[in-house]
N, C-alpha and C positions, 0 to 999 in steps of 0.2 A: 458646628460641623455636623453636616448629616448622611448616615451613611444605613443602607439597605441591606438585611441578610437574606438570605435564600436557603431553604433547604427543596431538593427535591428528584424527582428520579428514582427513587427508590422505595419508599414508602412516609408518610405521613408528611408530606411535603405543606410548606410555612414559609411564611414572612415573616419580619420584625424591624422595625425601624426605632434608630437611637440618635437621637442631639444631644451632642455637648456631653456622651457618654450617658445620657440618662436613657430610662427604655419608657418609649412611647406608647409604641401599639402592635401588638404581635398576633398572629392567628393562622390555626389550620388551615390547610385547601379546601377537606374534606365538609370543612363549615358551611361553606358556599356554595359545591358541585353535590351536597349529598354524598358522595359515594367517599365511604368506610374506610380511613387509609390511602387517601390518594395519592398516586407517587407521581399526578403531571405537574408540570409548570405550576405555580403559583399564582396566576394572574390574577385571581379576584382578591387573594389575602393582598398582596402586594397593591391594588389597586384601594382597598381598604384601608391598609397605612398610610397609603399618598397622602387620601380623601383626608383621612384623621387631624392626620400632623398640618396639613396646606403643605408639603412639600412639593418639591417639582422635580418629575423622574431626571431630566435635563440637569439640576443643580445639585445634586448630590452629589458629597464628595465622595464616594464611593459605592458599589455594590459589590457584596461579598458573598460565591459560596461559598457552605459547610464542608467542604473536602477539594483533591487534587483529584479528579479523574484519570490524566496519566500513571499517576502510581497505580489505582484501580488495576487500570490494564495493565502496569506490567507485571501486578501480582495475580491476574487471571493468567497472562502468559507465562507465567514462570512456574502455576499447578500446572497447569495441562503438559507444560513440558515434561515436571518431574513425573508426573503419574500415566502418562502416556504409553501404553495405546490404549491406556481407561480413558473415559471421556469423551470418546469421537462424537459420539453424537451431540453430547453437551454443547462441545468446542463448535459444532457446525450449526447449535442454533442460537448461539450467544454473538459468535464473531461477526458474526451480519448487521448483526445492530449496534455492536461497539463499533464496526466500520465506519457505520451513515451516521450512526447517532451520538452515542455519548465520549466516542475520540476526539470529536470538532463540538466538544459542549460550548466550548466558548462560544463561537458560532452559534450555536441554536440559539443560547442564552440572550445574544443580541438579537436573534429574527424574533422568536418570543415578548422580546422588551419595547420591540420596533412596534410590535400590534398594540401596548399601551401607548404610544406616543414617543418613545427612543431615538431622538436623533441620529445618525451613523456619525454622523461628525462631532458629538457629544465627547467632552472630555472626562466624563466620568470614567473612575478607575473602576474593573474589574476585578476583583483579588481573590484566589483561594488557600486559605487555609486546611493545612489538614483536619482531618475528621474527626482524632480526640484530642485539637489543639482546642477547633470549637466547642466540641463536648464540655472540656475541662472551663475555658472561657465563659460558658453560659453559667456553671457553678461558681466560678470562684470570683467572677468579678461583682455580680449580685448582692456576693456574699457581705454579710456583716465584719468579716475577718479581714483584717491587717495582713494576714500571714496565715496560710493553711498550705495540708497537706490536699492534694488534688485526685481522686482514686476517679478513674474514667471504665466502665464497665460495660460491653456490648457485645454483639455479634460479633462483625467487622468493618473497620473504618476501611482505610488502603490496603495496607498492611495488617497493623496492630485491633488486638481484640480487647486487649486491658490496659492503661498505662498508668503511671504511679508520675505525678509532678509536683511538684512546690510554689503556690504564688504569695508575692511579695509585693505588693504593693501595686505597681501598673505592670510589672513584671512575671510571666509565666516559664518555668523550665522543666519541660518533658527528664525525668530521672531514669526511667524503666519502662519496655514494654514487653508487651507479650503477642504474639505474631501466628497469622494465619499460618495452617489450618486449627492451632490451640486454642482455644476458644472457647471460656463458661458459658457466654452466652449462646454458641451454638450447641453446646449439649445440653443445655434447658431447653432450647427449643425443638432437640431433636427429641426428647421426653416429652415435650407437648406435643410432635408428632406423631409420634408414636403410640401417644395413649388420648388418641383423636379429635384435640384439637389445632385448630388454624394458626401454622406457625406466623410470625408478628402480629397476631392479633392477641390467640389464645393462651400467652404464656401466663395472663393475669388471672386464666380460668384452672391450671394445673396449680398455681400457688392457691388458689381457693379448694382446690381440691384436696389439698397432702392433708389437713387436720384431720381427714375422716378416715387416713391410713391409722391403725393400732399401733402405738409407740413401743408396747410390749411383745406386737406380737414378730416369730423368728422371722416370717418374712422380709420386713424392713430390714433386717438387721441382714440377713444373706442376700438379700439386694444391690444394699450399701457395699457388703463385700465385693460383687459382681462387679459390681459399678469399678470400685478400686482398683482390681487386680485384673478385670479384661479390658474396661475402655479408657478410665481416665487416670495415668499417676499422679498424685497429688503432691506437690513439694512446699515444704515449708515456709518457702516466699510467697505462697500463692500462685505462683503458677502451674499451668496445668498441662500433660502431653496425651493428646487423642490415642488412640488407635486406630488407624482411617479403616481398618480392613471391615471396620465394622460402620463404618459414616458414610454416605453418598454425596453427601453437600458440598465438596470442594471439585469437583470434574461431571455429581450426576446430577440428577433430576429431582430426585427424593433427598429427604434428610438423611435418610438410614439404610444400612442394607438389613432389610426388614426380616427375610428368611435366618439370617445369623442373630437378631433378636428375639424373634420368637424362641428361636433354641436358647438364648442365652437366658433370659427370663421362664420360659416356661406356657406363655400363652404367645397369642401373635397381637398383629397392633390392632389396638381397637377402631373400631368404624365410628364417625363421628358423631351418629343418634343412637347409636347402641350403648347398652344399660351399664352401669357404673358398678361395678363388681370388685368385692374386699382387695383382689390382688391390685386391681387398679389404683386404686384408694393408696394402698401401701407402696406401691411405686413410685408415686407422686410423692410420699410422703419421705421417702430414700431421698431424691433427686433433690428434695427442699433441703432435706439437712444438709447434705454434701455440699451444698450454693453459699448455704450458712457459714458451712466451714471454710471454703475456698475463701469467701468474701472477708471472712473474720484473717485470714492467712495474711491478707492481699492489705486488708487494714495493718496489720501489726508489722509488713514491710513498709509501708508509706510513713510509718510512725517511726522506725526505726531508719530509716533514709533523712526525712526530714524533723523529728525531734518537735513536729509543731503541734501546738495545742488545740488546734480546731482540723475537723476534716469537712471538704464539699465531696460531694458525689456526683455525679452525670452517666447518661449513655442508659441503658435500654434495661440494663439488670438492677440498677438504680430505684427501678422503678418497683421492686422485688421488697414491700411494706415488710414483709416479716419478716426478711434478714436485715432491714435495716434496724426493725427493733431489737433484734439480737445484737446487733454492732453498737446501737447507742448504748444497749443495757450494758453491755460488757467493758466501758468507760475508760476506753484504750482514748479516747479524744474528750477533754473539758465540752466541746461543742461543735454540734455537727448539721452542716447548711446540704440539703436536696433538691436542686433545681426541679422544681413542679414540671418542668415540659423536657423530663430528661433524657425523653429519645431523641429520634431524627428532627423534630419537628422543635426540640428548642439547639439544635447546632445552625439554624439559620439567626436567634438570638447569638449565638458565643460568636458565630463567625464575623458580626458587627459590630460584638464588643472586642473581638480579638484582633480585629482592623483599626478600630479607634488605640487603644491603646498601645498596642505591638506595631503595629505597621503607622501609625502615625505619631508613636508615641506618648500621648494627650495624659498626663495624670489622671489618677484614679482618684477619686474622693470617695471614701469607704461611708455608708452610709450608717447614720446612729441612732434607726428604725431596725425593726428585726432583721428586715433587705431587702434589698432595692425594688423588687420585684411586683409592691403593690397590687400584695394577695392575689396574684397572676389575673388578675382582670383587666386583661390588656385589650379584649378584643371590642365589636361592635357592641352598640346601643340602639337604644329605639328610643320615639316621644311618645306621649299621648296619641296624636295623630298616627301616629304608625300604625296602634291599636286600633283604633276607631276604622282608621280603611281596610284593617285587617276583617275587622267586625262587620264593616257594609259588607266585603266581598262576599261574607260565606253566610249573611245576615244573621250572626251569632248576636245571641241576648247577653249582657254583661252589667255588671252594675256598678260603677263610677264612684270613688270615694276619690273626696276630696281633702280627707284627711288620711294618712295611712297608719298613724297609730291606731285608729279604728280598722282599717283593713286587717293589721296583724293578729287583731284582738279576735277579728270574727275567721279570719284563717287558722290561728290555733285553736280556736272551738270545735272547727270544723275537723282539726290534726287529731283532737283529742275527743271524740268522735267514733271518731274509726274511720275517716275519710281519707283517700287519697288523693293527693292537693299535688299541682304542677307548680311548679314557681320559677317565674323567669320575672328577671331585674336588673337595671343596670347592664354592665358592659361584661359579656361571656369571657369565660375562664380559656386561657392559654396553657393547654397540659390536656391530657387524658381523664384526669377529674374534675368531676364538675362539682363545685366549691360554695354552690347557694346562688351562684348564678344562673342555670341552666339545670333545675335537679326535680326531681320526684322525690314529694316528702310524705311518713308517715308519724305513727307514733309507736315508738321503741317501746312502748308498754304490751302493747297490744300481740298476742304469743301468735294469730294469726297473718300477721301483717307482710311476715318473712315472704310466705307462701302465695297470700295476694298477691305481693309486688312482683315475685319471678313468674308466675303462672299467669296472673290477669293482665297484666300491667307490660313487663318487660318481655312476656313470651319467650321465656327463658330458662336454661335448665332448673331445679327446685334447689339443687346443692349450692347455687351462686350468694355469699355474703351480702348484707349491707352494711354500709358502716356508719356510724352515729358523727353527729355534727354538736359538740358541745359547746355553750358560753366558755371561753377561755379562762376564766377564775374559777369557775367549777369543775374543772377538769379532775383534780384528784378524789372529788366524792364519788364519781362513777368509777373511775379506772386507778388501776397503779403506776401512773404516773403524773407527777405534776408539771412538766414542763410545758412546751406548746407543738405543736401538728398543724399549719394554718392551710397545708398542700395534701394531710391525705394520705402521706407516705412512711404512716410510723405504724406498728402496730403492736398494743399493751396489753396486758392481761386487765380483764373486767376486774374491779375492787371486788376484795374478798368478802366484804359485807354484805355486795351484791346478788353472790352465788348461791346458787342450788344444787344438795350435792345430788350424781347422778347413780345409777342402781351399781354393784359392784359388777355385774356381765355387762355393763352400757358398752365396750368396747367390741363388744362380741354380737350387737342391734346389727340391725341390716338398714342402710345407709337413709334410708328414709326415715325409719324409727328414731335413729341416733337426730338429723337435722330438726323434729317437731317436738323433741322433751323440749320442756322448758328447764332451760340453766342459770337461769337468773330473773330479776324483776326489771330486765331489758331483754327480754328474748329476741326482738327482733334485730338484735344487732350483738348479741352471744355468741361467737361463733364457738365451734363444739368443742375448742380446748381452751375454753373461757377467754378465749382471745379478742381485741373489736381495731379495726382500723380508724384510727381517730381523725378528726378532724377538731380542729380548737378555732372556732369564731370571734375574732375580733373588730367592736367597734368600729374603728378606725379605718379598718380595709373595708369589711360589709357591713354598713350602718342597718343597711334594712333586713337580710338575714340574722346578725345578731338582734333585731328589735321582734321579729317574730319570735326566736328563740325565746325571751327574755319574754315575749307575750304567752306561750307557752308554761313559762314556767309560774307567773303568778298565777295560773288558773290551775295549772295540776303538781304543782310541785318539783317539779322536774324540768332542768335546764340542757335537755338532752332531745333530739329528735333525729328520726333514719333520714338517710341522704343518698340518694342516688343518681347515678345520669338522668336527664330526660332523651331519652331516646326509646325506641324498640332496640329487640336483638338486631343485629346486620346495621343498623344505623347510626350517623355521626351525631354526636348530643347535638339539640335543638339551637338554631342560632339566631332565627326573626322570631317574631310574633305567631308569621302565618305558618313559620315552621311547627311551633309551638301547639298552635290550634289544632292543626289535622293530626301530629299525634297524638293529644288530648283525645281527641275525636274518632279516631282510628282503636283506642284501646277502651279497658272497661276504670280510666282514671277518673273522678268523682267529679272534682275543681280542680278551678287555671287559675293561679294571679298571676295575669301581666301588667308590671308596672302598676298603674293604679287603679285597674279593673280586675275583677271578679268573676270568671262563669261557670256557673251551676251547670252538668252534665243533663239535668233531666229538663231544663230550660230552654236547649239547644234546639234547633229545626233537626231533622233526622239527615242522617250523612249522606247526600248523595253519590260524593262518590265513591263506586263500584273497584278504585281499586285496591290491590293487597299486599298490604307491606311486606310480607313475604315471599312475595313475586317481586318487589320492586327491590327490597336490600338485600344481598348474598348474603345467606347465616354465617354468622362468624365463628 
């Protein structure tokens, strides 16, 4: 049985395709068109799984998307109603295109599938699931667990913005939800509005932000009050009640009604190149705790509902590393599974396993691997030849090993260095981080390296973290925690043995001061409350990233290196070869390995082309 998911319309639009309930091949839009969050049609990801798999669009038993569009509209019609005569203008530039466009999705869905080849007279089934049946779907069937509790966390699906469910086997049951316009995940992001970043892109830049707020100091603390007692009431279940009079995002145009924030805070919202000042710092740092606490609320009902021993997470706040390592630490769950692609873009994953198993009812075979997910490198590859045509085109110089334990061997020399090395291999990561397949590596030794990569490299703010990529066995000599991180989405305190203590006014530095102390003998992946977003390499998933790893370590002692997207700012991680090269090429990175080549930056011909990635990708 093979059956097609969809996500798209809305932002970070995906394919994923599954046989016999197993998961094939999954990928972004935005891989293939370049452009950052694409919310059209999926046709080239979907045209990718066909290729992958040999399936045929024609013989699929089904394609499935990630939500009910009708409920959509009738919970856009049923705000505008209640808040009415707010919204007019909203309502007169939304209705025009729910009219033509996403009322008759089903329709589009099929002119769309027709351009790949879609018969009309095709019997494939079309199915939708709701938005956190998929969510929950993509976490919980992946998962390693028999039996788990199911926390689905986001903006907003149809209706629901948070649900609490139970799965059991091939079987899922929605327990609780919580319902537009209440919403954690739109008050994160209206905080990442507000303090000037890009909402659905920049919620993971205000979580990188909050450490640099002063934990001691009264501002966070009369913030957090604000927060409590004007916008958000907090209830012991987790759920949470807005105060719209102070939000715009349900009838307007904007997240907030910004004039009522400024007063409520004390400054107004920040511009998105303008300079990062303490009060900012410290209101990111309120908004983080509060997400903690919600999240931690929302855990201890799902536990108290279903009594089960493991929890999966999905949906878009999911993705929020530091509250989840507050949730694991706080060991309300024996074990806890986080779908790596756990926004929009993995509900086109849940929705095909949520059709396999619930709509065709197929058993589940729970897998006796960490889960099923095969360290999310679902997406394309490349050969040799790829490279090499890649290398006529732009007549790049490179140097061919025909062994690659020799490549690892002269790329970690090169790590430990001080060089900045691209590394693209094998089949790209499905999710938001890139996992050693698609990344920008340094050496976590190195106290300048931070600074290289945001400034030379990523052309990106200086305050943005990296996170270290460690051998899976060595995980507890660096950090305090032993378990495993194989997706990126936990985040532990650096081992105490590690640390360097810092001056007693360090919380009173000015924000650039505090980011270039050195606070451990891994600065470049220290973040300033000795915190690091881990990552745990294994074997078995990535043979050649953990063999560089492991080649690293025999020569410096250390089985730890930084890890970042390859991309610039504004743009989608790198996904061919020749995507590869021209950002290599475009920035001031050192070395590329792709696959079983090698190129040296000052070997290259000079860049001809004149154009500029900051023209070409919208800063995000």
């Amino acid at each position: 049985m093979t059956i097609l998911g969809i996500s798209a319309f809305y932002h970070d639009s995906a394919a994923a395709l599954i046989e016999d309930g197993k998961i094939v091949a999954a990928a972004q839009e935005e891989r293939f068109t370049r452009k950052k969050h694409d919310p059209g049609f999926p046709a080239e990801a979907i045209k990718y799984c066909l290729q992958y798999s040999g399936a045929d669009l024609n013989k699929l038993d089904a394609i499935v998307f990630y939500d009910k569009p009708l409920l959509k509209f009738e919970r856009l019609l049923e705000t505008y109603y209640a808040f009415a005569p707010q919204g007019l203008r909203s309502f007169l530039m939304s209705i025009p295109v729910w009219l033509k466009e996403k009322l008759f999705l089903k329709r589009l869905i099929r002119e769309e599938l027709e351009k790949l080849g879609y018969k009309s007279a095709s019997k494939v089934k079309l199915l939708f699931p709701e938005h956190h049946l998929s969510h929950g779907a993509s976490a919980f069937y992946p998962s390693p667990f028999e039996r788990a509790a199911i926390l689905t966390i986001d903006g907003v699906g149809e209706w629901a913005t948070a649900s609490i469910g139970l799965g059991e086997g091939k079987n899922i049951s929605i327990l609780k939800e919580m319902r537009f316009p209440h919403s954690l995940g739109l008050l994160y992001s209206a905080f990442t509005y507000f303090l000037g970043f890009r909402v659905n892109s920049g919620e993971y830049k205000l979580m990188g932000l909050a450490p640099y707020g002063d934990p001691s100091s009264p501002d966070v603390a009369r913030y957090m009050t604000t927060i409590k007692e004007t916008l958000a009431d907090l209830r012991p279940d987790g759920s949470i009640w807005l105060n719209q009079e102070y939000f715009d995002y349900a009838t307007g145009l904007k997240m907030v009604n910004e004039g009522k924030w400024a007063e409520l805070f004390g400054f107004p919202k920040r511009q998105p190149e303008d300079e990062l000042l303490p009060h900012h710092c410290n209101l990111g740092l309120a908004i983080q705790y509060l997400t903690e606490e919600v999240v931690l609320n929302m855990a201890k009902e799902a536990k108290r509902l279903t009594n089960a021993d493991a929890l999966v997470l999905a949906g878009g706040v999911a993705l929020n590393c530091v509250s989840n390592g507050k949730l694991q630490a706080a060991g309300l769950f024996k074990d806890i599974f986080i779908q790596p692609a756990a926004g929009d873009a993995g509900g086109a994953l849940g929705a095909a396993l949520a059709a396999y198993h619930i709509y065709f009812g197929k058993e589940r075979v729970v897998t006796t691997e960490r889960d099923a997910m095969r360290g999310s490198y679902l997406g394309p590859t490349f050969s040799d030849l790829d490279v090499e045509l890649m290398a006529k085109k732009y007549k790049a110089v490179a140097t061919h090993y025909t062994d690659f334990t020799e490549l690892s061997r002269d790329a970690a020399k090169l790590l430990a260095e001080g060089n900045v090395l691209g590394w693209v291999q094998g089949q790209m990561e499905f999710g938001p981080r890139a996992l050693g397949g698609r990344s920008i590596l340094g050496d976590p030794r190195n106290a300048e390296m931070q600074k290289k990569l945001n400034l030379k490299i990523k052309y990106r703010e200086s305050f943005r973290p990296f996170a270290p990529s460690v051998l899976a066995e060595d995980c507890a000599e660096y950090f305090d925690y032993d378990g495993i991180s194989p997706y990126m989405l936990l985040v532990h305190p650096v081992a105490q043995k590690r640390r360097t203590p810092v001056p007693a006014d360090y919380a009173s530095f000015p924000l650039r001061e505090k980011l270039y102390y050195q606070r451990s003998d891994l600065p470049s992946i220290t973040h300033i409350d000795y915190s690091a977003r881990i990552q745990t390499v294994h074997k078995d998933t990535n043979p050649r990233y953990y063999q560089l790893i492991d080649a690293f370590k025999q020569l410096t002692g250390y089985g730890v290196i930084v890890n970042t997207s390859f991309n610039v700012r504004g743009e989608p991680i790198v996904c061919t070869p020749d995507d590869a090269y021209r950002c290599f090429m475009r920035t001031e990175m050192d070395f590329l390995a792709v696959g079983n080549y090698l190129f040296d930056k000052r070997k290259q011909p000079e860049w001809q082309e004149k154009d500029n990635w900051k023209e070409e990708f919208v800063l995000d």
